[in-house]
FILOVO-591688 format. One record per residue (C-alpha): residue in one letter; x, y, z. Coordinates in steps of 0.25 Angstrom, whole numbers, plus 5000, padded with zeros to 4 digits. Layout:
BEGIN
AXYZ
...
***
This chain:
BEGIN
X534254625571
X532654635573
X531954595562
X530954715564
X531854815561
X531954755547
X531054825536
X531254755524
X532054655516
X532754725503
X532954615489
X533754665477
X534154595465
X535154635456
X535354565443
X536754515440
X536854445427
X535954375420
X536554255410
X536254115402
X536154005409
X537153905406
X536353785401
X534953825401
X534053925393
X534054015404
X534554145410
X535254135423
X535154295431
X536154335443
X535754425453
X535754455467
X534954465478
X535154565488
X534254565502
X534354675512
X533754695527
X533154845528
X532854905541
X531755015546
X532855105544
X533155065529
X534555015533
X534954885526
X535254785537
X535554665532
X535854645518
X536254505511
X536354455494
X536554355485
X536654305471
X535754225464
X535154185450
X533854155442
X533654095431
X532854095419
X532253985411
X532054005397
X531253875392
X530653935380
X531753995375
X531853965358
X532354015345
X530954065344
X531054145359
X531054285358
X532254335366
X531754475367
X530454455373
X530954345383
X531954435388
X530954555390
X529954435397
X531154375406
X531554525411
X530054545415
X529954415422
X531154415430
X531654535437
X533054505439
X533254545424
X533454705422
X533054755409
X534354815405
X534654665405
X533754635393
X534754645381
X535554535392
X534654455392
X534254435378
X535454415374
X535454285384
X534254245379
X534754235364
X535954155370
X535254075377
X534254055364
X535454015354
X536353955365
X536353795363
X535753705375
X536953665385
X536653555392
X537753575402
X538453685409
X539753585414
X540453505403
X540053335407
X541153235402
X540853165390
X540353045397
X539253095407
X538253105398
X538452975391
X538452915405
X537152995407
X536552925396
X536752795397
X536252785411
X534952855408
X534852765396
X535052635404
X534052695416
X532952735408
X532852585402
X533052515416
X532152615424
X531052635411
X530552785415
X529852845405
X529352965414
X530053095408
X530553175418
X530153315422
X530953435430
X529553465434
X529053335441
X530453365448
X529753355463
X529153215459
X530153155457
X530853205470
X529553145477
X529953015471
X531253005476
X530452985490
X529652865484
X530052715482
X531552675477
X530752675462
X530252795462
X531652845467
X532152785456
X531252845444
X531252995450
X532853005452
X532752945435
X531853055431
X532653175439
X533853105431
X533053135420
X533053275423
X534353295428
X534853265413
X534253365409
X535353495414
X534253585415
X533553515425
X534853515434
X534653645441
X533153615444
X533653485448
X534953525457
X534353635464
X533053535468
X533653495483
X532453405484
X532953325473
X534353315477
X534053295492
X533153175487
X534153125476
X535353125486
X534453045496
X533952935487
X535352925480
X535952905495
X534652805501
X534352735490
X535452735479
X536052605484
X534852545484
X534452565467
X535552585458
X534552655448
X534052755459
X535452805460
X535952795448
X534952905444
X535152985454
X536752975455
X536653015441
X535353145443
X536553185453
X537653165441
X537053245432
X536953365442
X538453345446
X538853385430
X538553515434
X539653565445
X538653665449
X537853545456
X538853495462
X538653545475
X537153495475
X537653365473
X538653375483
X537553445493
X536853315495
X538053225495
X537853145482
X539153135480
X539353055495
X538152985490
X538652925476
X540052895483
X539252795491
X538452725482
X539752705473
X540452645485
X539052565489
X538952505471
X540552465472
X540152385483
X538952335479
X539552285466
X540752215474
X539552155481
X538852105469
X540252055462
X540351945476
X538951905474
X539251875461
X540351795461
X539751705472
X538451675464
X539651665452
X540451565459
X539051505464
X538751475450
X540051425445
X540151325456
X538851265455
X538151215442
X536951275448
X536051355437
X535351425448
X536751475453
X537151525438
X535851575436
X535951675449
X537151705445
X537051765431
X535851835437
X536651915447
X537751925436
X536551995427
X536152085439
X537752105443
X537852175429
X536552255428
X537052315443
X538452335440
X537952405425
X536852505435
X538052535445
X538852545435
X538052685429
X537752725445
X539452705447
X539552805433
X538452905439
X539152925452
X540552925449
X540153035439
X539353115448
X540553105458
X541753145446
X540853275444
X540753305459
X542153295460
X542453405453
X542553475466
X543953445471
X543353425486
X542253335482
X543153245475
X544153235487
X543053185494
X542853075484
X544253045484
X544253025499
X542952935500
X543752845490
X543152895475
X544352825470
X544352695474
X542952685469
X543252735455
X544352625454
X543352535457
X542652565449
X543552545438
X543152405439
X541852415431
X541552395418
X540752515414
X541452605405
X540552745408
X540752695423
X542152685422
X542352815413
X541652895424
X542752835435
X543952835425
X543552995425
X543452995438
X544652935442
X545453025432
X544953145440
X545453095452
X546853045448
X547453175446
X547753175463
X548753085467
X548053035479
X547052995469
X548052935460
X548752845472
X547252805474
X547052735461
X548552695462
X548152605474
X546852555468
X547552505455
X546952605445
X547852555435
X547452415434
X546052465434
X546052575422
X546852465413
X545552395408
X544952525405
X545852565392
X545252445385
X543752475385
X543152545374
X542552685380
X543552775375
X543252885385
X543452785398
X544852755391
X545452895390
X545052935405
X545452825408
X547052845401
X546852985406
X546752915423
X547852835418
X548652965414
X548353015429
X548852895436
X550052865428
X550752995434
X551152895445
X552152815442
X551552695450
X550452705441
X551352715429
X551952575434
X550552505436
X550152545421
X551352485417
X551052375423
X549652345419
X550052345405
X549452465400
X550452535391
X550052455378
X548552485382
X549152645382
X549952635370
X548652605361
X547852725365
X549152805360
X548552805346
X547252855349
X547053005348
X546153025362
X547052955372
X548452945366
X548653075375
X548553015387
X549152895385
X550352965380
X550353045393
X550252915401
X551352835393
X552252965395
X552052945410
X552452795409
X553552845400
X554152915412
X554852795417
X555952745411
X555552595414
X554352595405
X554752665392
X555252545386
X553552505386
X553352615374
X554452535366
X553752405364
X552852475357
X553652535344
X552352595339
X552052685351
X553452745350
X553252775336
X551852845340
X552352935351
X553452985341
X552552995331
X551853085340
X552953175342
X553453205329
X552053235325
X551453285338
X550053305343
X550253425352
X549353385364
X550253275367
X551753295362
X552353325375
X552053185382
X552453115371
X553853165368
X554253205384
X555053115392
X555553125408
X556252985412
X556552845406
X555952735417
X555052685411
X555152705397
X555752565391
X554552505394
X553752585382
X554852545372
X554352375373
X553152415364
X553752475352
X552552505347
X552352615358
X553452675355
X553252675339
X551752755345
X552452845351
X553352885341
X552252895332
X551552985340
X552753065340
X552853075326
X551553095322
X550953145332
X549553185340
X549453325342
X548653275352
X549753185358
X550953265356
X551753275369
X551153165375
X551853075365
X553053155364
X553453165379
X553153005380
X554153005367
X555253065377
X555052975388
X555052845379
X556352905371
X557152885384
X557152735382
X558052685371
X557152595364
X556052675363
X557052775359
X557252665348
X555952645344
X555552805342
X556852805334
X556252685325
X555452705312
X556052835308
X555552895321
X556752985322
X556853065308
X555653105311
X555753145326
X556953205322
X556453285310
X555153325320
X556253385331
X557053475321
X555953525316
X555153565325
X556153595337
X555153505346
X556053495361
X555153375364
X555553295353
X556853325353
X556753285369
X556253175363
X557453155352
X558353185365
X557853065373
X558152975359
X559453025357
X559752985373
X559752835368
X561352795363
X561552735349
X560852725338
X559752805343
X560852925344
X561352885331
X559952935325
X560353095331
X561553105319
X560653135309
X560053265318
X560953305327
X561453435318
X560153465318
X559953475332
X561053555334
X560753645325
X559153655331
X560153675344
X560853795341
X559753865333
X558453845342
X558153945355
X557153835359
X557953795373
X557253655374
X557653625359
X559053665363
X558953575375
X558553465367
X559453465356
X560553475366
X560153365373
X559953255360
X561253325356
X561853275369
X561353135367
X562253125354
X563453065358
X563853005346
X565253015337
X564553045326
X564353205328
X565253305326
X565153385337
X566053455333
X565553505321
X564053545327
X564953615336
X565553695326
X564453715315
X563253755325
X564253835335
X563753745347
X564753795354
X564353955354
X562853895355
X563253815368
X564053935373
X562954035372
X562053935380
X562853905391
X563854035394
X563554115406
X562654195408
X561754115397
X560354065405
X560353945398
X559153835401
X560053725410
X559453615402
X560253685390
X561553705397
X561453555403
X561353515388
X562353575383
X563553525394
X562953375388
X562953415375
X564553475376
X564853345382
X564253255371
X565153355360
X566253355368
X566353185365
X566853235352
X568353275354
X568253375342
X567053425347
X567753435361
X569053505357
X568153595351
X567153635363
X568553635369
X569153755362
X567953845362
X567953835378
X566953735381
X567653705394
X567653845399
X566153855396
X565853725402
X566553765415
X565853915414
X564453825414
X564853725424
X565153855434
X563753915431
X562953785432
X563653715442
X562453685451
X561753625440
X562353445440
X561753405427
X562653525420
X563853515428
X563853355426
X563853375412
X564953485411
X565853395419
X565553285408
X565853375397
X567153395403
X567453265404
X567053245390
X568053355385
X569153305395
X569153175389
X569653215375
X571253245376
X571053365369
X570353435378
X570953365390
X572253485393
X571253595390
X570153565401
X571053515412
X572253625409
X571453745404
X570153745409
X569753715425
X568753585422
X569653515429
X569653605443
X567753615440
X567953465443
X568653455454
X567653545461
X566553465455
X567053335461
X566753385473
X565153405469
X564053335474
X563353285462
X563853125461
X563853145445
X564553265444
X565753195454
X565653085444
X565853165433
X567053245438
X567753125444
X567753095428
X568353205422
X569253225431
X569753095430
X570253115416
X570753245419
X571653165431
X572253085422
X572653185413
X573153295421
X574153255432
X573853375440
X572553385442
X572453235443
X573153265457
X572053375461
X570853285457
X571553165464
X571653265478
X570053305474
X569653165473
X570253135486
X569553255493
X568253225487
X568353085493
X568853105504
X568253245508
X567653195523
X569153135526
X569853275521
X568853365529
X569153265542
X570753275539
X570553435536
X569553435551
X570853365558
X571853465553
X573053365553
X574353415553
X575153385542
X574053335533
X573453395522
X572853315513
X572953405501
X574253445503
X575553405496
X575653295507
X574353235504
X574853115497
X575953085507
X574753095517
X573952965514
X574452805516
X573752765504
X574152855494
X574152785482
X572452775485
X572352915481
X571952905466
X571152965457
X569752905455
X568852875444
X567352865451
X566852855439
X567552735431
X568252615437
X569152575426
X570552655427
X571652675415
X572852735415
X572552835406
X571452895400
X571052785390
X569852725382
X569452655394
X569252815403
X567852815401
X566952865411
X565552785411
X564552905416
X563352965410
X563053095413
X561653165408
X561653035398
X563053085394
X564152945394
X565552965396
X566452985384
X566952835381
X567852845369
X569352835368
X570052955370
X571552975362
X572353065370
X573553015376
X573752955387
X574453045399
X575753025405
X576152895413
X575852945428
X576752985439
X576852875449
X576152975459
X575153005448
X573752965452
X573252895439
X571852805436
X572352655439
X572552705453
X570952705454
X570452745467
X569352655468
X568452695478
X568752805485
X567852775497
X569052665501
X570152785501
X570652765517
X571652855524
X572152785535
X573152905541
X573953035536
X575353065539
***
């Protein structure tokens, strides 16, 4: 296009709001700019726009200001505000009038500007400046970034100066002369003066607390630029340390006082650099965490080795230094490519000294990095190993930090091999229960949960642990609450710590808490207790009337799962389940749960087939469930859940249990099909469920002749099903292995006897000693004598148990006739 046959350039402005500023006294207004090309012709030819903003200082603005006349002034002097925005803009004025002076438009951490302060304190006495620094003598001291390493020195002091104050900051960012000559000096010569770049790492800091300047700061590479002077100061110091221990052993291998002398100077001059690097270290790691709030920058940092740094620097002594990389390293660990990092670099080892000094900040970052690592179990084993469980235990009692050390000793508490380490210490027991029967409510559910048992024996060598522990559960934080009580459920899994939290009158009132207030944590809790055998269980007597009745009357499913479930665990003579049976109507309750068509939660059916198994011990009870139909509404349930292995184990175990008592024997083999659902289960892939049908059906062989004959054909099959299907492929004449003939059929006849897989001891009848060692869902095996008669003196072709069978891997058939 000619540029002749352009006539004019067009400008528009078009006010679009016009507000407050943020942190200052002024008004900030929007508009946009819009520019077009006009031809001779008058067409538009080329038109382009875009947003910008103006603002407004107002440095004599008072009490005393009158906000009427100013607005009417500022309307006049800037054309971008329209007169019908006069009542807006007074209204801004007066806010901005009464408003109190914010000194910050991103929240800093609580440590920044105390870091700030000390090193301005410590640089104003080292460099003696007395010159008050002015925004308006800003270009001075750019020229003097140009001059001598001295001059450098002062003018990147006094821009300090004014980059403290926040309202210099956008004067200050926005100055690319400045920054371009801050960025070079830092780059030249900040290995050369640890002063000169500890002032201006920290000018840069204090823009980086604004997110808003971030991008300047990354502009110029700063970042790249303080990643380098930390890597060049590690290496310096490493370098300083090896000159001083040869001018060390220098000393101490001669008697020479000039030796000794040189010596303790460079010692003198070791301390005062390592105390000056240590505030440059503070300054750049901090000005590199708020960089890394962008997920991309802090990626990069990550892959020029940010981490192996910051663990190296966990070495040092200063406790602002170490905060700022505790912080850090916090950030970061929530990755797990940053966790196996620190993994290798042995963080563990290194943060263990840290919970002994005194800043109480530095200690709960660095209880929450330790929280962060210990998710890996690796982890979880070095902190074990280091010894730091009695350290954690001591901050249980402090307010500010027992919250995450419940979290990390609920962690540690996953594994059953270390929850005996709570037990040694009776006393944190005791707090955690505490802290459960009288919660706090923030951390209630890490106390009382609970997930596996590996480590939890470890806990219960300190008994003053656990008495802590039970404390907290009893009287407890509000701030506390499930941390305390889901560690209280892990710990409870070990019998002495289930002991210990038992102790002291502990159990009244965890009892009297649970009934009262229906909690399903603590009764989770009282669940993992009652799993312990005698006298633990012994303790239930006094409330297990209660729970039933809790049981039947709540809608609550968890409670109900609960109660079932510690209801289970009571295996003991002393109930009359007969009677709870009767008096609550247990049976219509548990009829209504389970029936079909009923959507019941799994967990409760699961339940409830343990639960009939622990009644049905009790032959009163037994011969009861019996006559209202138990049998018939087990088998319906076992038809309806039969893809479900932890149900339909603990159906085939009630069974045995029923079948066990002589009462109930003739009704469940003659007049129900138990017998023929077993048979079919025999054949199921589950190992257990095998095991538990090769049980029951055991009995029933020895009491029934007839079906002693079918389950000894079954057996045969099962073992010997390749061998059948092989005979059954050849199609032999005159063979059929399950014909009348099938006896007649084999040389070693005699070897076909029924088998007990689950007991190797063998009786001719079924006597005290028929007791089958299996545990199923923590459910033992009936083991008591049983008083029914002893069945008839078999038939010499009968198959009875002294001809055990005794492997049936050895069964060989040499030929058929």
């Amino acid at each position: 296009m000619d540029l002749d046959d352009l006539n004019c350039i067009q400008r528009r402005l078009r006010t679009d709001a016009i507000d407050a500023h943020p942190t200052e006294s002024a008004i900030v207004i929007s508009y946009e700019l819009e520019a077009s090309l006009v031809g001779d012709l008058g067409d538009t030819m080329l038109e382009e726009s875009r947003e910008c903003q103006k603002i407004i200082r107002l440095k004599n603005l008072n009490e005393s200001t009158d906000i009427k006349q100013l607005a009417k002034e500022i309307i006049e002097k800037c054309h971008l505000i329209p007169t019908a925005k006069y009542n807006e803009l007074t209204t801004l004025l007066q806010y901005l009038r009464t408003r109190k002076e914010v000194s910050s438009s991103r929240p800093q951490t609580a440590f920044s500007d105390r870091m700030r302060n000390m090193l301005i304190d410590g640089q104003e006495s080292e460099m003696k400046v007395t010159e008050e620094a002015v925004i308006d003598k800003l270009d001075q001291y750019i020229e003097l970034l140009y001059e001598d390493l001295a001059d450098k020195i002062k003018a990147s002091f006094l821009i300090l100066k004014l980059s403290k104050n926040s309202e210099n900051l956008i004067e200050l960012t926005t100055n690319e002369t400045l920054i371009c000559a801050l960025a070079r000096v830092l780059r030249e010569d900040g290995k050369k003066s640890l002063e000169l770049a500890i002032n201006i790492a920290f000018i840069f800091a204090c823009f980086s607390n604004y997110s808003q300047f971030h991008s300047t700061i990354s502009q110029f590479k700063v970042g790249s630029i303080c990643f380098d002077l930390v890597e060049c100061e590690l290496a310096r110091e490493d370098s300083w340390v090896q000159e001083l221990n040869e001018k060390r052993a220098l000393a101490d291998g001669q008697y020479n006082l000039t030796a000794q002398s040189d010596f303790e100077k460079s010692l003198k001059r070791y301390q005062l650099l390592i105390r000056k690097q240590n505030n440059l270290l503070r300054i750049v790691f901090y000005l590199l965490l708020n960089l890394s709030e962008d997920n991309k920058v802090e990626i990069k940092m990550i892959n020029k080795g940010i981490i192996g740094l910051l663990v190296k620097t966990l070495e040092r002594d200063s406790q602002e230094l170490l905060l700022v990389v505790v912080t850090f390293l916090k950030k970061v660990s929530v990755y797990v490519e940053n966790k196996n990092q620190m993994k290798e670099l042995s963080i563990i080892e290194k943060l263990a000294p840290l919970l002994s000094l005194t800043n109480e900040n530095l200690v709960a970052n660095t209880l929450k990095l330790i929280h962060n690592l210990v998710f890996d179990n690796q982890m979880r084993v070095i902190l074990i190993k280091t010894g730091l469980i009695p350290k954690l235990i001591t901050f249980l009692s402090k307010d500010r930090h027992s919250q995450t050390v419940l979290n990390i000793l609920y962690q540690i508490s996953r594994n059953d091999k270390w929850k005996p380490l709570f037990s040694y210490s009776s006393e944190c027991i005791n707090l955690i229960v505490s802290k459960v029967i009288k919660p706090n409510p923030n951390t209630y559910f890490e106390t009382i949960s609970s997930e596996s048992t590996k480590w939890k024996p470890l806990f219960s060598y300190s008994s003053e642990c656990i008495n802590l522990i039970v404390s907290k559960v009893i009287k407890p934080n509000p701030n506390t609450y499930f941390e305390t009580i889901s560690l209280a459920i892990n710990l409870a899994l070990n019998q002495r710590n289930a002991q210990l939290m038992c102790g002291n009158q502990n159990t009244n009132q965890l009892f009297t808490k649970a009934l009262d207030t229906k909690d399903s944590l603590l009764l989770k809790l009282l669940r993992n207790i009652s799993h312990h055998d005698d006298p633990i269980k012994m303790l239930f007597l006094d409330i297990h009337k209660q729970l039933v009745k809790m049981m039947v009357t709540t809608d609550n499913e968890e409670v109900v799962v609960e109660c079932l479930a510690v209801l289970s665990n009571l295996t003991l003579v002393q109930i009359d389940w007969n009677s709870l049976f009767i008096e609550h109507n247990l049976f219509e309750w548990i009829e209504q749960r389970i029936k079909s068509g009923n959507n019941s939660e799994d967990d409760i059916v699961l339940q409830i087939a343990i639960f009939i198994g622990t009644a049905a011990h009790q032959r009163e009870c037994a011969l009861y469930l019996i006559n209202c139909q138990i049998i018939k509404l087990l088998i319906d349930l076992l038809n309806a859940k039969q893809e479900d292995d932890e149900i339909v184990i603990q159906i085939i175990y009630s069974f045995y249990i029923f079948i066990r008592h002589t009462e109930a024997r003739d009704f469940i083999v003659k007049d129900s099909q138990v017998a023929a659902y077993l048979i079919d289960l025999m054949h199921d892939r589950n190992k257990e469920i095998k095991r538990v049908c090769d049980a029951t059906l055991d009995v029933i062989a020895e009491y029934d002749i007839q079906w002693a004959s079918k389950i000894k054909v079954e057996k045969f099959c099962a073992h010997n099903k390749q061998w059948l299907e092989m005979i059954d492929s050849q199609n032999t004449d005159g063979f059929d292995p399950l014909g009348n003939g099938f006896e007649e059929s084999l040389v070693y006849p005699e070897l076909l006897i029924k088998t007990d897989l689950l007991n190797d001891s063998s009786s001719d009848n079924l006597s005290d000693d028929h007791s089958i060692q299996l545990s199923v869902q923590g459910m033992p095996f009936l083991n008591e004598t049983s008083d029914e008669p002893k069945p008839s003196t078999p038939k010499s072709n009968e198959i009875t148990s002294n001809e055990l069978y005794s492997d049936c891997k050895s069964f060989q058939l040499n030929k058929c006739k």
